[in-house]
PAMIVEX-55350 format. One line per field, with one value per residue: x, y, z negated of N, C-alpha, C, O in turn; residue number from 1; residue in three letters. Coordinates in steps of 0.001 Angstrom, whole numbers, plus 500000, padded with zeros to 6 digits. Layout:
n_c1 = (X,...)
n_c2 = (Y,...)
n_c3 = (Z,...)
ca_c1 = (X,...)
ca_c2 = (Y,...)
ca_c3 = (Z,...)
c_c1 = (X,...)
c_c2 = (Y,...)
c_c3 = (Z,...)
o_c1 = (X,...)
o_c2 = (Y,...)
o_c3 = (Z,...)
num = (NUM,...)
residu = (ala,...)
***
This chain:
n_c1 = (983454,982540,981530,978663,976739,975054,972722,971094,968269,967423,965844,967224,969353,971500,970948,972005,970877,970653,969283,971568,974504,978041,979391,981862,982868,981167,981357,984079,983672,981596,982582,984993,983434,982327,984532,984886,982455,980247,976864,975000,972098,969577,967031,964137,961233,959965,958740,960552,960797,962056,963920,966624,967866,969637,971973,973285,975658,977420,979082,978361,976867,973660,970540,967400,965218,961885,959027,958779,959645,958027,958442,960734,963103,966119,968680,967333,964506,961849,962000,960264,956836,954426,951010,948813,945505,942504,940024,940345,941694,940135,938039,939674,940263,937723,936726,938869,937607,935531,936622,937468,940327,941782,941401,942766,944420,946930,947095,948255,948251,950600,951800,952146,952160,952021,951898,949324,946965,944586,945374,945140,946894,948018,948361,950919,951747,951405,953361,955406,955186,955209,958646,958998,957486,957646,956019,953175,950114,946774,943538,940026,938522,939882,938767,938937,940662,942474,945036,947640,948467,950872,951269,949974,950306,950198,950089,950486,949709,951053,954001,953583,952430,951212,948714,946955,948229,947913,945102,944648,946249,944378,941756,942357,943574,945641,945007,945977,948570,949971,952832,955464,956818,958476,958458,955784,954387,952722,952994,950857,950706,950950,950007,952304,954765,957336,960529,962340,961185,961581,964517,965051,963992,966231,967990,967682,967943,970342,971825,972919,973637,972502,974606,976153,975173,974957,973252,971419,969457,966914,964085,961101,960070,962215,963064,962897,964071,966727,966918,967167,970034,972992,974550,972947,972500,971925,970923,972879,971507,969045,965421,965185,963514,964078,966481,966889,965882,968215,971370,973355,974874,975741,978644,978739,976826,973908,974462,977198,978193,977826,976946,978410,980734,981234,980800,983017,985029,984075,984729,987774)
n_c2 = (751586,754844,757323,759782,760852,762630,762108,763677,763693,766547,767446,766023,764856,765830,768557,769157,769269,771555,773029,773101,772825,772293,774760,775672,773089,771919,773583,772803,770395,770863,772319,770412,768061,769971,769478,766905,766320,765998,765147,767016,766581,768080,766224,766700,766868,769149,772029,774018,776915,776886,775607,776261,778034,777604,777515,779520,782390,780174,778271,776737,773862,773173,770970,770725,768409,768173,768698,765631,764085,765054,768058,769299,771164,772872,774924,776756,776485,774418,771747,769084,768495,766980,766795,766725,765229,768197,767077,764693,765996,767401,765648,764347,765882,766119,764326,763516,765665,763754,762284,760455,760641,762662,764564,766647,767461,769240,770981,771776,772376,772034,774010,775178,778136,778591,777800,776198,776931,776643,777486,779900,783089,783907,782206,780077,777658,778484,780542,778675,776680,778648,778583,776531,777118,778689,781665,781108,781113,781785,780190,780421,777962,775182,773928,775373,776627,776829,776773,774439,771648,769849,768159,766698,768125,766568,767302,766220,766409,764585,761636,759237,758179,756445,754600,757170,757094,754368,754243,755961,755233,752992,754090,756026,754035,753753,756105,758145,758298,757841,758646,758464,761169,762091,763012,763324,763565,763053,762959,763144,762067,761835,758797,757239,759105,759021,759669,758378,758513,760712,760906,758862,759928,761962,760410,759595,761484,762621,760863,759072,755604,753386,752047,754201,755898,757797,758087,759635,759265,759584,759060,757317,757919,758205,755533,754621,755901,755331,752451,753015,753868,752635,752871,753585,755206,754795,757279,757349,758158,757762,756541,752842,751322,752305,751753,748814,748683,748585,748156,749620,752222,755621,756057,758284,760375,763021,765429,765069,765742,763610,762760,764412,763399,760904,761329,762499,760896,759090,760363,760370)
n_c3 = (360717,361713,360295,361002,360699,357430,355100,352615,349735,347569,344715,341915,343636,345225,344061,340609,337318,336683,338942,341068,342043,343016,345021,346561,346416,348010,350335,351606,352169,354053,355881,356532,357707,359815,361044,362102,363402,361991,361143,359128,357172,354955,353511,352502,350131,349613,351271,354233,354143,350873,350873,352811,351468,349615,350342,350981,351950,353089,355300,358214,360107,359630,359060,358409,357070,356219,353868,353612,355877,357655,358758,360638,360355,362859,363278,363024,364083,364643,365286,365524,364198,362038,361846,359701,359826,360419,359833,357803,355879,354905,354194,352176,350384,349303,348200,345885,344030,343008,341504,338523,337759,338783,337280,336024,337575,339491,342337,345632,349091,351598,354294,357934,357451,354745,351423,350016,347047,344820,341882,339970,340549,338565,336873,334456,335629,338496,339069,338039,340780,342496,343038,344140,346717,349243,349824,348466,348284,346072,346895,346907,347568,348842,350840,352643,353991,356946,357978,359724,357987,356364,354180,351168,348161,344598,341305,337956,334409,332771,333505,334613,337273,339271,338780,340299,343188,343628,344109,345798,348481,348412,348909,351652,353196,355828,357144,355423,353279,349783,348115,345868,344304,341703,338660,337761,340121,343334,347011,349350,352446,356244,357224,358569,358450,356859,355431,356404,358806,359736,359828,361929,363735,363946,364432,367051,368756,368081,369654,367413,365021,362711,361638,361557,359666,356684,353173,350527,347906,345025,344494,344565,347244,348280,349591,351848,353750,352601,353711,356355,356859,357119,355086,351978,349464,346256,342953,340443,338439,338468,338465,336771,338215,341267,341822,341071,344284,346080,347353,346803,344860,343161,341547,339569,338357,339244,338234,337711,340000,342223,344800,346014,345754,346826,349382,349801,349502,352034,354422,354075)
ca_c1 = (982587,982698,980230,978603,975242,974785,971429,970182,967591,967711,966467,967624,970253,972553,971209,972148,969291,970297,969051,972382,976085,979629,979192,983054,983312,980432,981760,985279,983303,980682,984140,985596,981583,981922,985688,985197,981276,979420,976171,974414,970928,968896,965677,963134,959606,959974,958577,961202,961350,962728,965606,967931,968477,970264,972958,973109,976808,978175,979336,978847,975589,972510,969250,966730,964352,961410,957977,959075,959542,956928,958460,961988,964250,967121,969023,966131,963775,961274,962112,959452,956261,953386,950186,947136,944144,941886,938569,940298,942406,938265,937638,940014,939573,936363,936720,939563,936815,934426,937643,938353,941831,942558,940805,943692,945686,947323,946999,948847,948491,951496,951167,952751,951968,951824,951408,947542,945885,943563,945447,945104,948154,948811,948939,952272,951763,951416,954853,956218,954986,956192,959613,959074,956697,957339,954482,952211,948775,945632,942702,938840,938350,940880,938497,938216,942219,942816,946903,947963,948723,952012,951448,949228,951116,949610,951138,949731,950754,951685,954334,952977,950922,950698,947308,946537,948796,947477,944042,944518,946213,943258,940504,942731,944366,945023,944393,947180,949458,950391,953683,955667,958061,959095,957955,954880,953836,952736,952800,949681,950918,950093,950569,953794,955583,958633,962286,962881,960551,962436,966120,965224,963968,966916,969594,967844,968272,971976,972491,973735,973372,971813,975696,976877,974607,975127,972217,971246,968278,966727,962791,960138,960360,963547,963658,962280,965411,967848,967245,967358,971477,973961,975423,972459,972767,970832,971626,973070,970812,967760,965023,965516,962765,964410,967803,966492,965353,969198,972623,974515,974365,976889,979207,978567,975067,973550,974961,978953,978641,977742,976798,980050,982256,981144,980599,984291,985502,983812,985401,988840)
ca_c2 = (752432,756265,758431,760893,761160,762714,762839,763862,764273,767684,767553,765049,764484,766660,769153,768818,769347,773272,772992,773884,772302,772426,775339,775718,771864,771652,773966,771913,768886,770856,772274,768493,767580,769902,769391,765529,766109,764786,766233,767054,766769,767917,765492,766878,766758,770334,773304,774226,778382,776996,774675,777312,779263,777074,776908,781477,782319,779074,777953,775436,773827,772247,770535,770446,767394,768468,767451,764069,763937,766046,769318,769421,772543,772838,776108,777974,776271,773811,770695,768193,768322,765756,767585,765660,765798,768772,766260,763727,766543,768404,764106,763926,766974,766667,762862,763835,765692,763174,760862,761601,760192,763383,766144,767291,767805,770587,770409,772485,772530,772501,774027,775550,779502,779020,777168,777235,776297,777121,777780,781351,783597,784323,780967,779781,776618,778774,780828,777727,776362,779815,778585,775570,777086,779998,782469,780094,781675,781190,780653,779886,776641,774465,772962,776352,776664,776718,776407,773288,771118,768816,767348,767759,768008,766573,766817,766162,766399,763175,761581,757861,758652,754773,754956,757918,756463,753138,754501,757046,754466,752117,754718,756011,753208,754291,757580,759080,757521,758517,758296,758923,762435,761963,763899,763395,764143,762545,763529,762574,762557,760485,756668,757205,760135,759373,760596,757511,758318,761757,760574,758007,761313,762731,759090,759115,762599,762885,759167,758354,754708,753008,752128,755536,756753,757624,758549,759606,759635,759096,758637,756183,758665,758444,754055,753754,756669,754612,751887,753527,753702,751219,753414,753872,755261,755757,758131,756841,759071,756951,755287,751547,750614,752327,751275,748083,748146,748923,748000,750580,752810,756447,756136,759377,761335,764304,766497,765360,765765,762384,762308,765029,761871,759817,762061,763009,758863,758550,761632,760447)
ca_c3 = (361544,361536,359752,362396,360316,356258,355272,351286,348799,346636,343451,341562,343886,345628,343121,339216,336381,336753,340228,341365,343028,343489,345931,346995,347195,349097,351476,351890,352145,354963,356822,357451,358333,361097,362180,362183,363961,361268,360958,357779,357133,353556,353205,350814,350184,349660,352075,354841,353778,350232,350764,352969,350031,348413,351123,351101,352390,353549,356763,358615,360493,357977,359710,357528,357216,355038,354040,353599,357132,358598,359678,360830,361569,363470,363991,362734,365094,364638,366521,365166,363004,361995,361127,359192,361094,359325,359445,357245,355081,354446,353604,350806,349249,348476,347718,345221,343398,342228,340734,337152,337657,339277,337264,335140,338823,339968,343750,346837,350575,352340,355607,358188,357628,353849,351075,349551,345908,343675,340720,339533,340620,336976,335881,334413,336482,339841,338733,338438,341905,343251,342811,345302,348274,350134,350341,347805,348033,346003,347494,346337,347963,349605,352195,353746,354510,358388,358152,359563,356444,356586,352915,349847,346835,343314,340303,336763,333035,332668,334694,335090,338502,339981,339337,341045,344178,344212,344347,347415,349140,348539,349524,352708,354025,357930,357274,354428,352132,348434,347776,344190,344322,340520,337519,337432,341136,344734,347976,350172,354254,357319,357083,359591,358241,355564,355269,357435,360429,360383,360139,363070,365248,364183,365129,368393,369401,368405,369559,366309,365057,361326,361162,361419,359025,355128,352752,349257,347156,343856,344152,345334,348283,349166,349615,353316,354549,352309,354613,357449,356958,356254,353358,351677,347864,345162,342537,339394,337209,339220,337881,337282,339260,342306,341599,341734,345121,346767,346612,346149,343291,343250,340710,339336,338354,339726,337163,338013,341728,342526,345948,346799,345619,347742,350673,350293,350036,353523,354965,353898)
c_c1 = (982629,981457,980164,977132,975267,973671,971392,969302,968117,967778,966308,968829,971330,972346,971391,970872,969416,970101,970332,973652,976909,979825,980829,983559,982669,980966,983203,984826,982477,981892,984596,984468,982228,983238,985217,983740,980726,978147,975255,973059,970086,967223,965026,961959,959571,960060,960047,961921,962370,964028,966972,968778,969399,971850,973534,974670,977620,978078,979166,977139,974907,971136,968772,965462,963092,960272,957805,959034,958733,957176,960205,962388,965048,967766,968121,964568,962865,961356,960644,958144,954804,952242,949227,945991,942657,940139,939058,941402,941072,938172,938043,940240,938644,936010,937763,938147,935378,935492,937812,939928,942413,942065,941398,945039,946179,947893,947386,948651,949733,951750,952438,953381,952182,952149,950128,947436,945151,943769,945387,946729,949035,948900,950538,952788,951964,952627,955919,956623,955530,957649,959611,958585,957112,955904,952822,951283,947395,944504,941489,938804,939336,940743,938410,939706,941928,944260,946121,948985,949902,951567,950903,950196,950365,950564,950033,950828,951501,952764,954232,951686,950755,949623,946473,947084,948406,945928,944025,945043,945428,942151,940963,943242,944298,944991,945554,947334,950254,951985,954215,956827,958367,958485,956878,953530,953715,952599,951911,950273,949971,950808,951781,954947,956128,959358,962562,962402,961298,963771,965825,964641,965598,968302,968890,967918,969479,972236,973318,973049,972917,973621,976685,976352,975060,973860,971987,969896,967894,965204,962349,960314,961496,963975,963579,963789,966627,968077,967292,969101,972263,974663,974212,972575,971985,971168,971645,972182,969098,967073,965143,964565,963242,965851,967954,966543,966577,970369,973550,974296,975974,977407,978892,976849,974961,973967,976890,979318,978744,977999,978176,981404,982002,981260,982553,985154,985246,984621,986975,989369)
c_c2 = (753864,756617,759685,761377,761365,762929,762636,763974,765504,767141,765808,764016,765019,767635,767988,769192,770787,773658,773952,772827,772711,773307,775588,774390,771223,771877,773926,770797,769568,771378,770748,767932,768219,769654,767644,764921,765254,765904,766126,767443,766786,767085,765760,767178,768187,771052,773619,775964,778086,776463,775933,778535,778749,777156,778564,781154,781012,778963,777076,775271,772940,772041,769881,769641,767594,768080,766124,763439,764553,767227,768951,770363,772676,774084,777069,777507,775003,772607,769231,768300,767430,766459,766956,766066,766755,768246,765149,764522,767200,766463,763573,764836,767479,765128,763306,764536,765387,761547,761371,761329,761605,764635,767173,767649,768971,770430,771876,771733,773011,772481,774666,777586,779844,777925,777675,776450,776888,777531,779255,782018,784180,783701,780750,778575,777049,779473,779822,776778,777487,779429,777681,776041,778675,780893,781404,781488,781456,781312,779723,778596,776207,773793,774401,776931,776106,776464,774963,772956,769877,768249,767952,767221,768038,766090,766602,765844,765665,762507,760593,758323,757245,754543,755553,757642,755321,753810,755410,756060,753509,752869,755219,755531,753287,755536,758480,757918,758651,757520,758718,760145,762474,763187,764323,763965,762595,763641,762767,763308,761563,759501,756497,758236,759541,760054,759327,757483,759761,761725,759791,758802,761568,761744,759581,760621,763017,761128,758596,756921,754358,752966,753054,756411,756841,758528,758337,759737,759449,758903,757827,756878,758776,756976,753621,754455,755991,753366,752311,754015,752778,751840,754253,753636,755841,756542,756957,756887,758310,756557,754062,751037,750645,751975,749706,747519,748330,748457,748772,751813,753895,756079,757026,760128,762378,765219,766325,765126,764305,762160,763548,764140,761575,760387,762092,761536,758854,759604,761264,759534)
c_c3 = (361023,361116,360700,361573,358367,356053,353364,350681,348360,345681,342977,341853,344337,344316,341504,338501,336488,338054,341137,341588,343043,344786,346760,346856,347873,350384,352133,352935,354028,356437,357714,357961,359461,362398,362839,363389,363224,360964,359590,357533,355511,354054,352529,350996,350268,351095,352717,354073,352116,349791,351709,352466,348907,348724,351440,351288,352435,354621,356841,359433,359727,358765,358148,357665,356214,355334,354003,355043,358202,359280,359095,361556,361956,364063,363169,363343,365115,365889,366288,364042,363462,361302,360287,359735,360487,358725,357721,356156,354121,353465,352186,349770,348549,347722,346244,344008,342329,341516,339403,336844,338201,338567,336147,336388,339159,341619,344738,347735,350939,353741,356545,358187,356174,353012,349928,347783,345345,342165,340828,339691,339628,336135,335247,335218,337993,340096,339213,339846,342588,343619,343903,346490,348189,350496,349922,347379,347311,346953,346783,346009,348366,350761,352783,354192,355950,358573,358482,358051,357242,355541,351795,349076,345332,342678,338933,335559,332736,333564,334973,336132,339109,340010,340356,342846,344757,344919,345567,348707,349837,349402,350665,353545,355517,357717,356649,353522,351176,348033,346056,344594,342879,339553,337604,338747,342238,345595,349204,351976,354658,356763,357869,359010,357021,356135,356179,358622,360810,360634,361450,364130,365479,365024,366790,368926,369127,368898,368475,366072,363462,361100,360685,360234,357271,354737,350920,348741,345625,343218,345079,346941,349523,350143,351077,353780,354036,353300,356020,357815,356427,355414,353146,350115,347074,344168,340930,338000,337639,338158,337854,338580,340899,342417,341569,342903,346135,346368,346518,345582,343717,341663,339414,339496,339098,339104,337081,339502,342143,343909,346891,346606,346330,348807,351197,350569,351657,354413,354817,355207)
o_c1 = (982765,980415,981094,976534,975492,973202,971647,969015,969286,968747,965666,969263,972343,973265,971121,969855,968358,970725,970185,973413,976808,980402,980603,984752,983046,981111,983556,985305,982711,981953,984544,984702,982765,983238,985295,983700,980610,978287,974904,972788,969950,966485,965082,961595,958975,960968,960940,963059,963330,964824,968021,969644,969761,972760,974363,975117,978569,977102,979512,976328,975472,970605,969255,964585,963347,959978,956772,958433,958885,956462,960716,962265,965605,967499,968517,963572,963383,960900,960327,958523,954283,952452,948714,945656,941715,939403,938280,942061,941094,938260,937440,940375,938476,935161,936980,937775,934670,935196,938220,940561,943630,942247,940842,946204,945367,948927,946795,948764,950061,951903,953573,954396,952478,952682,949929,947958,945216,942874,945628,947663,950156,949272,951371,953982,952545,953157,956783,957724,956443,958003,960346,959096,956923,955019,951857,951504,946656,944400,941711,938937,940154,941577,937513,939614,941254,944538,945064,949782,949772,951200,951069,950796,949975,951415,948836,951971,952652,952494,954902,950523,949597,949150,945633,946301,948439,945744,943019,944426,945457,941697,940002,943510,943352,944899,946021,946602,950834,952176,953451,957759,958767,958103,956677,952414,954290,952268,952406,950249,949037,951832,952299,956112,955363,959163,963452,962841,961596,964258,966600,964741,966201,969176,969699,967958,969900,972936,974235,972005,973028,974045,977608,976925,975486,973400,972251,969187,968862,964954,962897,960754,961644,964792,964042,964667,967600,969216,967578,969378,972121,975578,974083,972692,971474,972347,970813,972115,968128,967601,965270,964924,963061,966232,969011,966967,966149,970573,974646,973324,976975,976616,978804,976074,975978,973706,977671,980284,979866,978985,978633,982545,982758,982110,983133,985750,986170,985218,987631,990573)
o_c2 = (753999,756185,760392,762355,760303,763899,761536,765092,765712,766504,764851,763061,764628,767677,766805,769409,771409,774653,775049,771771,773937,772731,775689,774298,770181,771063,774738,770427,768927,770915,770293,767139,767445,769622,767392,763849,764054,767089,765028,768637,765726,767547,765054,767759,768517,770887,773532,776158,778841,776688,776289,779363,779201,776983,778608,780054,780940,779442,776247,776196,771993,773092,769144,770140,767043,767437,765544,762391,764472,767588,768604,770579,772701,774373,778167,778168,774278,772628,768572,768166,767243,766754,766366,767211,766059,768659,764952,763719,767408,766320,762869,764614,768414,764943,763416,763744,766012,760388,762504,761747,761714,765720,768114,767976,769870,769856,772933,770518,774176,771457,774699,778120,781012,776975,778723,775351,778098,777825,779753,781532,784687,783963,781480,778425,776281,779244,779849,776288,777213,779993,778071,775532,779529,780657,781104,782430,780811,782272,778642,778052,777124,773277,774450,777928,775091,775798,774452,773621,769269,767183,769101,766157,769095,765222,766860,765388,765956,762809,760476,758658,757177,754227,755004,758006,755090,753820,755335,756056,753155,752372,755075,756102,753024,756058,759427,756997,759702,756327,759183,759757,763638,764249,765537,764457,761515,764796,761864,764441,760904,759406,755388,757937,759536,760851,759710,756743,759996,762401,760214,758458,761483,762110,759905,760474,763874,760379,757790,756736,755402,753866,752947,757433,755819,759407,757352,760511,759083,758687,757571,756112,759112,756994,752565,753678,755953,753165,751391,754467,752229,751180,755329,752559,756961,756746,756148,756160,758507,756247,753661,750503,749723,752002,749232,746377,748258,748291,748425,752441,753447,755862,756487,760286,762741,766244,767138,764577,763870,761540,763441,764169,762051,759798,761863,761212,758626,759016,761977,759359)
o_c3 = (359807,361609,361087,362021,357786,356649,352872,351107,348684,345268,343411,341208,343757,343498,341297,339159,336403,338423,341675,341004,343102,345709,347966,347144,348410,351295,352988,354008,355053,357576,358856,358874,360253,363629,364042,363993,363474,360659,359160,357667,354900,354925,351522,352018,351293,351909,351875,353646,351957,348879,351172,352751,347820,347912,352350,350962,351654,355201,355999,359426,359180,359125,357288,358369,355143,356342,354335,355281,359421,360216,358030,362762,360859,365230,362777,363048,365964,367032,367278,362878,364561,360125,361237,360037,360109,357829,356788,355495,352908,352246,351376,348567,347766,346850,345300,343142,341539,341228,339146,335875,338052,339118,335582,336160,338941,341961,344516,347574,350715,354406,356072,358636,355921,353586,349314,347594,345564,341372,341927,339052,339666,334992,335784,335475,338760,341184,340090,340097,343367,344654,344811,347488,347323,351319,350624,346618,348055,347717,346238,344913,348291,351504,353625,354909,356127,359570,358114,357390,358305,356036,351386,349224,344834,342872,339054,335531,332410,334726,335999,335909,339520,341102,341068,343724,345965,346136,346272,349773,351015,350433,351421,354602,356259,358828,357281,353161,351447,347794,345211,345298,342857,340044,337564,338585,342096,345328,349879,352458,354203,356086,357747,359271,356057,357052,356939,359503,361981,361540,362308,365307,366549,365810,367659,370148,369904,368215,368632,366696,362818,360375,359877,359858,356733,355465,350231,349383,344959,342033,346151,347799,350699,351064,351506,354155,354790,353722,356787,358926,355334,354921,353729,349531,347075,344457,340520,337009,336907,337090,339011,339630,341695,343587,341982,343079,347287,345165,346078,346000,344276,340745,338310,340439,339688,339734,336587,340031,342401,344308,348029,347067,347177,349476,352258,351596,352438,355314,355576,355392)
num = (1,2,3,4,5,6,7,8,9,10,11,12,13,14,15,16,17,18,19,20,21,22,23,24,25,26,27,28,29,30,31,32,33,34,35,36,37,38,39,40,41,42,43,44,45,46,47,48,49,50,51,52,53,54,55,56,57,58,59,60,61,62,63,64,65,66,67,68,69,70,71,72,73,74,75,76,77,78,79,80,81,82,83,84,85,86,87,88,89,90,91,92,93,94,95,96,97,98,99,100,101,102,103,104,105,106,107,108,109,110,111,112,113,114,115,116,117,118,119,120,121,122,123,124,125,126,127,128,129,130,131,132,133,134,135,136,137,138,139,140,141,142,143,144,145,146,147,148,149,150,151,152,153,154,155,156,157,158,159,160,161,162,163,164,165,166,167,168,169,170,171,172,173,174,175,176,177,178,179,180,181,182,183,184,185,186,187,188,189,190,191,192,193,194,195,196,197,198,199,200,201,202,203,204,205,206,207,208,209,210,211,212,213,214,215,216,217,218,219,220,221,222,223,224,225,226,227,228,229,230,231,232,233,234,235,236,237,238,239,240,241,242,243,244,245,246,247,248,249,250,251,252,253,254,255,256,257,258,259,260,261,262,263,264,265,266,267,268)
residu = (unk,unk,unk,unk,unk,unk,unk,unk,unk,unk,unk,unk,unk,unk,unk,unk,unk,unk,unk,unk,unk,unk,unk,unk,unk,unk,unk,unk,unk,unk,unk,unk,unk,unk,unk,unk,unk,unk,unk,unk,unk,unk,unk,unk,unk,unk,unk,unk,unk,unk,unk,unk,unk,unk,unk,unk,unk,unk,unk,unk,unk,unk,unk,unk,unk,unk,unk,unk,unk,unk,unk,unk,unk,unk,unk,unk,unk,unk,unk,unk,unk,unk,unk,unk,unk,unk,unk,unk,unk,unk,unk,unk,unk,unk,unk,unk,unk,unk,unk,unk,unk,unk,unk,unk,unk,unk,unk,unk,unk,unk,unk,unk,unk,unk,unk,unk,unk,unk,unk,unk,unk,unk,unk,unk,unk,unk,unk,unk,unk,unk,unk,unk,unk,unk,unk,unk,unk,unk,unk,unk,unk,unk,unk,unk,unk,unk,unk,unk,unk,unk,unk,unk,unk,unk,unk,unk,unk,unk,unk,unk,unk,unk,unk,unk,unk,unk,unk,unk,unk,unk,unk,unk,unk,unk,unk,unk,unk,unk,unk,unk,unk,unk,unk,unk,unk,unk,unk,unk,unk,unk,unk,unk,unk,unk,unk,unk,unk,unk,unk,unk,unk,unk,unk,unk,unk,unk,unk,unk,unk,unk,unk,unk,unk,unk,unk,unk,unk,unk,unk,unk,unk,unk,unk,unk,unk,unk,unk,unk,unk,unk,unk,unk,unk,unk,unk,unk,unk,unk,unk,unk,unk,unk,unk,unk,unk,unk,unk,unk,unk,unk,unk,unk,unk,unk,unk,unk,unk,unk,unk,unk,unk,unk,unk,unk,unk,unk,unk,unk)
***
């Protein structure tokens, strides 16, 4: 069966630990993508404004799946997004506050105009969040944000969060689900939105098929979109637990162009 569909993770997977790629064998690899009509889609929990920077003078066409499925661009152009409803986003932000599982958190709004928190703009923690959100703003409160919100983002010192996941799950069930984004973070959406409810917008609007599809990842995040293709891969550099839950494993880590081997195997 022909490959007509690429879809990725970032970090941890297309990118290496220097958040960075094989930029002239990418753009070999994104060439034969578009002679052959294969279309290429980045997946990442990460804000839409900061993933097309990664891709700066290259050719070719790149749909970007972001939010963990919640806002998808195309062209430039917003073809799909999943908002959280701002009664039950006010609900767990103020619930979040009387947990002590969460009171060492470092918490963002990711919206569509911005992204919001409360850390101090001269933190070294909000620097560092600078680097992921586009136009990351503090602000007082967090229940008094009007952006539509795609996805809160908590991270904490530690990077064992299962606690903090089980427990949001438990207290929102129906309402938002806590997933794991790796190092020490979740990402709180709706109960419908993964990387697999946005790849299956994206099969049925190019009529592509689960057979046609290939896919990479390497967090709890990534496991629902791995099944969502019949060449679904996890990254070598993975945790066991998610390496585990798939059968096929890249040869190769994130740091020796893992998922550009393989990409280029299917392409041959």
């Amino acid at each position: 069966m022909t490959i007509r569909l690429i879809a990725t993770d970032m970090d941890g997977t297309f990118l290496n630990d220097q958040s960075d790629y094989d930029h002239s064998h990418f753009q070999r690899l994104l060439t034969k993508m578009q002679e052959q009509g294969v279309r290429f889609v980045v997946a990442s929990g990460n804000q839409y404004p900061h993933l097309p920077q990664y891709f700066n003078g290259l050719t070719g066409e790149i749909t970007y799946l972001t939010e963990d499925g919640a806002h998808i661009v195309s062209n430039g152009e917003t073809i799909s997004e999943d908002v959280i409803p701002p009664t039950v986003l006010t609900a767990f932000l103020k619930w979040m506050q009387d947990q002590p599982l969460f009171e060492q958190a470092w918490v963002l709004l990711s919206g569509r105009q911005a992204a919001w928190t409360e850390m101090l703009a001269s933190s070294k923690r909000f620097k560092q969040s600078s680097y992921f959100y586009g136009n990351l703003t503090h602000v007082m409160d967090l229940t008094e944000v009007t952006d539509a919100i795609y996805k809160v983002d908590i991270t904490w010192p530690s990077f064992d969060v299962s606690k903090q996941e089980a427990l949001v799950n438990q207290a929102f069930a129906g309402q938002l689900r806590a997933t794991s984004s790796g190092l020490g973070g979740i990402d709180v959406i709706l109960p419908h939105v993964n990387k697999a409810y946005g790849l299956a917008k994206l099969q049925r609007k190019w009529q592509i098929s689960h057979d046609e599809t290939l896919a990479f990842g390497d967090s709890g995040n990534d496991l629902e979109m791995l099944q969502q293709a019949k060449y679904g891969y996890v990254m070598k550099n993975a945790p066991e637990f998610v390496k585990q839950q798939v059968d096929l494993i890249t040869p190769l880590t994130n740091n020796d162009s893992g998922v550009l081997a393989v990409i280029e195997d299917f392409l041959k």
